[in-house]
Each structure stands twice: as C-alpha cells, then as structure tokens.
N, C-alpha and C positions, 0 to 999 in steps of 0.2 A: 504493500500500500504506500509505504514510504516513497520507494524508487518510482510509482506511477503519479504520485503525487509531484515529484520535484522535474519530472521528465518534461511536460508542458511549459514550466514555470521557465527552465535552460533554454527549452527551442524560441519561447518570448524574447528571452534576453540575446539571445544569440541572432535572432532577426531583428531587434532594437541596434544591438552593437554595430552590425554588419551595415543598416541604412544610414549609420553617423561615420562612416568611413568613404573615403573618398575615391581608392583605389579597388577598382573592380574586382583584383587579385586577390587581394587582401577580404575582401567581401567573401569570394569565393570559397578560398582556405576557411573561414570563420564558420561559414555555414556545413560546409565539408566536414569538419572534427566534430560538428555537434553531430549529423548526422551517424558518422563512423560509432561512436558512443552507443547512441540509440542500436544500430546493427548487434555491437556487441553486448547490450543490453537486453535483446531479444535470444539472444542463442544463449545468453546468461538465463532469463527466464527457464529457456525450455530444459536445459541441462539441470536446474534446479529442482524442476516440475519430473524430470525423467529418473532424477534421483543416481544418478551417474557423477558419482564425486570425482572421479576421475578429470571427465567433460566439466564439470562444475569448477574444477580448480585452473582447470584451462583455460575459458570464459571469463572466470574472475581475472585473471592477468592480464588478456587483450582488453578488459573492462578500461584496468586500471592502468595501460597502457594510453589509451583513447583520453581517459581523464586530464593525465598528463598532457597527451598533446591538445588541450582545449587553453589550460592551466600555464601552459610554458610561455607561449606569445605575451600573456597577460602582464603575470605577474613581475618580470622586470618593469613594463612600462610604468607601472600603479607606484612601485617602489620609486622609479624615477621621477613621476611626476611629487611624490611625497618632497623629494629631496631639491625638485628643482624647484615646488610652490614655498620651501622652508630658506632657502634661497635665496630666494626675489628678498621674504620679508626680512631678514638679515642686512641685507643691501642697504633696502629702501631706508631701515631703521640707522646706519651707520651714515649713508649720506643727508638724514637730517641732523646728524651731530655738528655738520658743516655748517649749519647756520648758528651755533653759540658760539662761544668764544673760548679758542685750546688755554690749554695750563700751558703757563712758561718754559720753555725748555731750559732744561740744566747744561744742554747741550748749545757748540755757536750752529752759527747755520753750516759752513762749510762742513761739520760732523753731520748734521743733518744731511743735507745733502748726499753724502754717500750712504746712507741707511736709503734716503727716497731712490737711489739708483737702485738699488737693490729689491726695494720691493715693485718697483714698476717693472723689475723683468722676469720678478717672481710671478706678475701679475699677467706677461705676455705669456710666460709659458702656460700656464692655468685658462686663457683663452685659447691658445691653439690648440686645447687637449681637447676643451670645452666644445669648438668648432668641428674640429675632425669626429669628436663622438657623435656629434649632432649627424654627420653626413655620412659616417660610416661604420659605428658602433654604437645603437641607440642604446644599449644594455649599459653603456659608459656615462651617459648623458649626468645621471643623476651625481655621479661619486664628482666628475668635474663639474657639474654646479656648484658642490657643496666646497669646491677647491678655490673657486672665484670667489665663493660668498665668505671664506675664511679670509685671504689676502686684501679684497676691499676695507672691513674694520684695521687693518693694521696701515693701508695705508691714511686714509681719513685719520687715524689719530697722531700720524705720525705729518701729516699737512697740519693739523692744526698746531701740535706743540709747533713744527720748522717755520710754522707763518707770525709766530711768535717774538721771534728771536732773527728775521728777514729782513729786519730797519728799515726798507724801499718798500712800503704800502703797495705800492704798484706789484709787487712780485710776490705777497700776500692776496690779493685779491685774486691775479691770475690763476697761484696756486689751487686756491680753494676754487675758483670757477671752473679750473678742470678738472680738478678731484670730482665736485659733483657731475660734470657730464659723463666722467668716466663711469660713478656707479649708476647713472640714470637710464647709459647706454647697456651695462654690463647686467642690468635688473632683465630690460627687454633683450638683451641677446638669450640670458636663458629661458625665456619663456621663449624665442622661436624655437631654443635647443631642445624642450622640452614638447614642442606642435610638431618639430621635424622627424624627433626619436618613436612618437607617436604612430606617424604617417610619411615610411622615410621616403617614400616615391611621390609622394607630391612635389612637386617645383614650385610652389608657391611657399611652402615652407622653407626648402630650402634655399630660395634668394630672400627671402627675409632673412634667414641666419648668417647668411654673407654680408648683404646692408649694414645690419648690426654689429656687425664683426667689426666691418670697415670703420662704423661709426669709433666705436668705443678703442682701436687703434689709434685712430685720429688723435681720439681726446688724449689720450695718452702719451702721443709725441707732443701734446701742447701742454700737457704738465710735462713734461721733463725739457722745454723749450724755457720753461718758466723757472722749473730748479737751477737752469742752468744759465738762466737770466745774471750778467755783471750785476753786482748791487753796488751801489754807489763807492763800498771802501776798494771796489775793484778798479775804478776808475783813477778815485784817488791816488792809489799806491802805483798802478803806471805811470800817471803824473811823477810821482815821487822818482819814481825809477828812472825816468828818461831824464831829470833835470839834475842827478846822481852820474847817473853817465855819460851826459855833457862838461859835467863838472872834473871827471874823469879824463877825459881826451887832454881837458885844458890843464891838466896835473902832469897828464904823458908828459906834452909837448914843452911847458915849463920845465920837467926834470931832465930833457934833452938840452935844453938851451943852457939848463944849471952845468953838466955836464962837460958843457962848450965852454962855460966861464962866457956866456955871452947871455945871460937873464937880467931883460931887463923889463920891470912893472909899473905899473902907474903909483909911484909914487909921491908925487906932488904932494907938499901939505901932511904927508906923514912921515912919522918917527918911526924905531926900530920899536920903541915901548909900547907906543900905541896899535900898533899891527900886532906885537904879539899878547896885547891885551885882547883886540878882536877877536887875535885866532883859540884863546883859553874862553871867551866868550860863547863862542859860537861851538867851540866841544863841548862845553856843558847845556847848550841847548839840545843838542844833535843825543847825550848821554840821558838830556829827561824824555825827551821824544821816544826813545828806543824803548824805554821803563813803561812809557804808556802804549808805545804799541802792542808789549808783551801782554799788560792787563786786558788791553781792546781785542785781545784775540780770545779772549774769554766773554765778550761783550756781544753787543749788536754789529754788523760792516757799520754803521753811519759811524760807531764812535770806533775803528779801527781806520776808517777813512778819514777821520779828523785827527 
C-alpha cells in the first residue's frame, strides 16, 4: 500500500521537474529513471506476490539501482544550490560592512598593501574555479561558491582597516568603491554558477556566467589599480630623490675640480666660519628629517611625504 501510494505522488513530481527544465535531454532522462523505477517496481511486485525470494532479492537490487539513478542527478544540485544560496548571503552581508567605517590599522598602508595583493589573487583563483565548475563540473559549483564567499569577508575587512591608514581620501574611496563592485558582481556571478550547474546546456546561462565573470574581473583590476594608486608620500619622496641627486652630480663634479686644485665657488660675502656654520646647520636638519621619516613610516604616506 505504501509503494502504490508514493508511486503517483514521484510520477507528479517527476513531470512537474521535467516541465521546469529547459533542455529537452535533460526532460527526457528525468522522465526515463522515473519510468525505469516503476518497471522494476512491477517485477518487484510480482516476484513478491510469487513468493520466489530468490527473484524477490533480484528485483529489490534493480529496484534500488533505479532509485539511485533518479536520486544521483538530484542531489549534488540541491546541495549546491544550498551552498551557493549561503553564499550570495555571506557576500551580500560583508559588502555592507563597506559602508561603516574600518578600525585603524596597526598596520602602514605599504604592509597593507601586500596583504591586499595577496588576497585579490587568492580571490582570482577562487573565480576561475568558481567559472570552470559552472561550465564544466556542476557537482563543483557549490564547494567554489563557498571558496569566493570565504575570500570576499577577508578582503572587505582588510579594505576597510588599509582605507584607514591610505592618507589620499581619493585612494580610500576608490578602494572601497571597488571592493563593493567586486562582491556585488561576485554575489551575481554565483547565482549564474549556480542556474548554469542546474541547466548546464543552456546558453543563456552560461553567457551570463561569463558576463559576470568579466564583470567582477574588471572590478578587481580596479581595486588593485587603486592599491596601487602613488599616494601623495610617493610623490613627495621622488621629489626628495631627484633634488638628492642633482645635489649629487654637483658634489661629483666639485670633488673633480677639488682634485685639480682648481674649485672655485661663489663665495662673495662669505667666511670660512660662516659656511661651515651652514654646513653643521643644514646636517642637523637633514639628521631631524631622517628621525621623522623613520617614525612617518609607521604613520599615514601624507605624514611620511611631509
């Protein structure tokens, strides 16, 4: 009574499934295993009714053979949609941390900076896993969803401590404005990865999952365009630098002329005392300068560039 009661209930659900798919194949196969079932559920019947334990235990195996192949198609997807619907909300929930305000980092930016190199490529490689399973191993789809949605919270929190400690607002704002396209794009790539692993011969899913792809690539060469944005103390210290080594040439070519016994400098108007009063002046500038730069490298770039 059990088996004749639930027999109906499967062939319902098995022509409901089969009408929400898109792929004619795919329809066919679905309708086919429920059929196969029903066959070996009939020669299960009779071998029962015949009293041939023998045939009965036979039966039972092709039964539970049939079951299986109803059961196998299914149950990766169901699990992957679990993983890529837990996912999206993980995403979604870390790119709105993007709009409050990070804790200061302990860190300067330039240390940042090498952490954010590193998880943006932790983060390409977790898309092309994520990509390839969409197109060619749906059964993958769900474990590299959950691979993107782990990498997105680390990057998010690691833009907001680095936007922190950035000094050039402009290279804070950038930051954070591609951090959110990236998980806004990478929310909707797995949900195509998740319609493609479903239905993987449609083509409408899968150029959506490419779209996607491309988008949230994008975003992410424009965050790392942004980490990699000069901040002001970058500017500064080439300044520093070239006027350092202009000052240099003109030391060369003086300790040649010294050399020759033929140096001679604008000295009008000074003393031997007064020049080397300058020159003990301007080494203790040049000695307090270096003291702050050490600490400025612990600081914000504006006050390492100042």
């Amino acid at each position: 009574k059990l088996t004749a009661a639930a027999v109906p209930k499967l062939a319902t659900a098995a022509k409901q499934s089969a009408g929400l798919m898109k792929d004619p194949t795919q329809q066919q196969e679905q309708i086919a295993s429920v059929k196969d079932l029903a066959d070996c559920l009939i020669e299960f019947m009779a071998a029962a009714k015949s009293g041939d334990m023998k045939e009965l235990s036979n039966q039972a195996k092709n039964a539970s053979q049939a079951i299986v192949g109803i059961i196998s198609p299914i149950k990766p997807v169901n699990i992957g949609n679990k993983d890529c619907d837990d996912a999206i909300n993980a995403i979604n929930t870390a790119v709105a941390n993007l709009s409050k305000p990070g804790p200061k980092s302990t860190k300067t930016f330039a240390e940042c900076q090498v952490e954010m190199q590193d998880v943006s490529k932790a983060l390409v490689a977790a898309l092309n896993a994520l990509v390839n399973a969409g197109k060619l191993k749906p059964e993958e789809v769900g474990p590299a969803s959950k691979k993107v949605a782990t990498v997105i919270p680390q990057l998010v929190e690691l833009t907001r401590a680095s936007s922190s400690v950035a000094g050039d607002p402009s290279i804070s704002t950038a930051l954070i404005e591609a951090a959110k396209n990236i998980g806004t794009f990478s929310a909707a790539m797995v949900g195509h990865a998740k319609n493609a692993a479903a239905d993987k011969k449609n083509p409408e899913y899968q150029q959506l999952l490419g779209g996607a792809f491309k988008e949230v690539t994008g975003a992410v060469g424009q965050y790392v365009s942004a980490m990699k944005a000069a901040p002001a103390s970058g500017r500064d210290l080439d300044i520093a630098l070239d006027q350092i080594t202009k000052c240099m040439a003109e030391l060369d070519s003086a300790a040649l002329f010294a050399a020759a016994g033929q140096l001679e400098g604008d000295t009008a108007g000074k003393t031997l005392e007064s020049c080397q009063t300058g020159l003990l002046n301007a080494a203790k500038q040049i000695a307090a300068a270096t003291a702050q730069i050490v600490t400025a490298t612990k600081g914000t770039p504006e006050q390492l560039g100042a």
